[in-house]
Structure formats: C-alpha cells, structure tokens
C-alpha positions in Angstrom: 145.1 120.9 119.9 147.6 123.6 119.1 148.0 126.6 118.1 150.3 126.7 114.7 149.6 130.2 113.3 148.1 133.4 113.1 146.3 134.9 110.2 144.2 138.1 110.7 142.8 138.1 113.7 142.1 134.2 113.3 144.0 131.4 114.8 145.5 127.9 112.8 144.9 125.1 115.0 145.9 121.7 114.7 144.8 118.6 116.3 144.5 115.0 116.6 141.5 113.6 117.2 139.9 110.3 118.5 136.4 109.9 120.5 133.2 112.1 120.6 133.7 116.0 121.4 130.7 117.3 123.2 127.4 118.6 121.3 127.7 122.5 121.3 127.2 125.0 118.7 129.2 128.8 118.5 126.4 131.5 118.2 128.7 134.2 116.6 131.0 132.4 114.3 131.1 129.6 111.9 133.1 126.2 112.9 135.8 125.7 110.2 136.8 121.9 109.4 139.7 120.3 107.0 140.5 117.1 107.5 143.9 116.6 106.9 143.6 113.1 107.3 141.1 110.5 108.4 137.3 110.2 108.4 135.2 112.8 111.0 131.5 112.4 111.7 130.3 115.7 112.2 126.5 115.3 114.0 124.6 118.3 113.2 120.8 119.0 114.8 119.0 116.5 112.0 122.0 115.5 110.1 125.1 113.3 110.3 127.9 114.3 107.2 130.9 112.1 106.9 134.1 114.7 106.5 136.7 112.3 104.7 140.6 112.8 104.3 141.3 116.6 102.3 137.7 117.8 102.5 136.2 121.0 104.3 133.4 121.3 106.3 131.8 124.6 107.8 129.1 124.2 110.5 126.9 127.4 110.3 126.9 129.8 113.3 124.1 128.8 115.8 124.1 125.3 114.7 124.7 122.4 117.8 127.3 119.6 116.1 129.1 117.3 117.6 132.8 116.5 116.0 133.3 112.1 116.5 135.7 109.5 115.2 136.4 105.8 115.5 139.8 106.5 114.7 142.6 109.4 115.0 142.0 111.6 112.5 144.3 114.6 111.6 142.4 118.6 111.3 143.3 122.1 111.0 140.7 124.6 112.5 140.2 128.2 111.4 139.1 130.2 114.4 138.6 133.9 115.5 141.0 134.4 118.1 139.8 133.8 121.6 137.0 131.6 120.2 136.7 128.6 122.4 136.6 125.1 120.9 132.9 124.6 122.6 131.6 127.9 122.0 132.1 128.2 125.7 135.0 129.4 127.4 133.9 127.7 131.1 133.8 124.3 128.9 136.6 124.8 126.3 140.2 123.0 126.1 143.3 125.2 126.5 145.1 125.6 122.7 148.7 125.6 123.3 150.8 127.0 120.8 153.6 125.0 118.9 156.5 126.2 116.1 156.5 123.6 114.1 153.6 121.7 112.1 155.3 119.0 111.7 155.5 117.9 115.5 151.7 117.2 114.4 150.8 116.0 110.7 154.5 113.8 110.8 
C-alpha cells in the first residue's frame, strides 16, 4: 500500500491486493473503496457485496468487514490521515509513500 497523495487532511492510497485482509471495522470513520481494477469481496457483519472493476464501496463507521480476493485486484483508498488500515494502529500495515502512480496502476 502506498501513499500517492494528500487531499485535506485525507490520504490517497494505492494498493494491490490478493488474499483475505483481517475482519475489523474503524469506529470513527468510514472505509472508502474504488476498485480500480479487479473483483473485491468485501464481508460485512450479515452481508457479502462483490466490488467489481470502477465501482465504489463505502463501509459505514462501526461496521466489522473484511476486504478478500482470489485474484490481484488494483484500489485507491480515501483515508483521514493517521487512520490505520485495521482501525488499529498496534495491527495496521505501514503506508509508504511513492511519487508516482504509475509505479502502481502500470
């Protein structure tokens, strides 16, 4: 995942993606997703909502999902700065930041 801009006080992250992210939910903020390209299964408490290639998902505040694929997909991420990708910063990935979006989506 990677940092590729700043908007506000919200950061543009990129990432490639393959495999099951942990269940986990962010009680103060929504969880922004476009996929870019690919197919995501995003698991919510009751529901299960296939996020297909240039489509936009947004997982309520306070609501345990659980991002999964079969195969690489490609997604941007709107978060509020310092938000960690599990909701938990003692469980969260470090987002390093690139230049170039291209290094990612080419």
């Amino acid at each position: 995942c990677h940092i590729i801009a700043n908007y506000n006080e919200y950061d543009i992250i990129a990432i490639k993606f393959q495999g099951e992210f942990p269940f986990h939910l962010h009680q103060d903020t929504d969880d922004f997703f476009f996929i870019a390209d690919g197919v995501m299964t995003l698991d919510l408490d009751s529901e299960s909502h296939a996020v297909k290639s240039r489509k936009l998902f947004v997982v309520p505040k306070g609501v345990t999902h659980q991002p999964s694929t079969d195969k690489e997909c490609r997604v941007l991420l709107i978060k509020p700065k310092g938000e960690p990708n599990t909701g938990d910063s003692k469980t969260a990935a470090p987002k390093p930041s690139i230049s170039k979006f291209q290094e990612l989506f080419h």
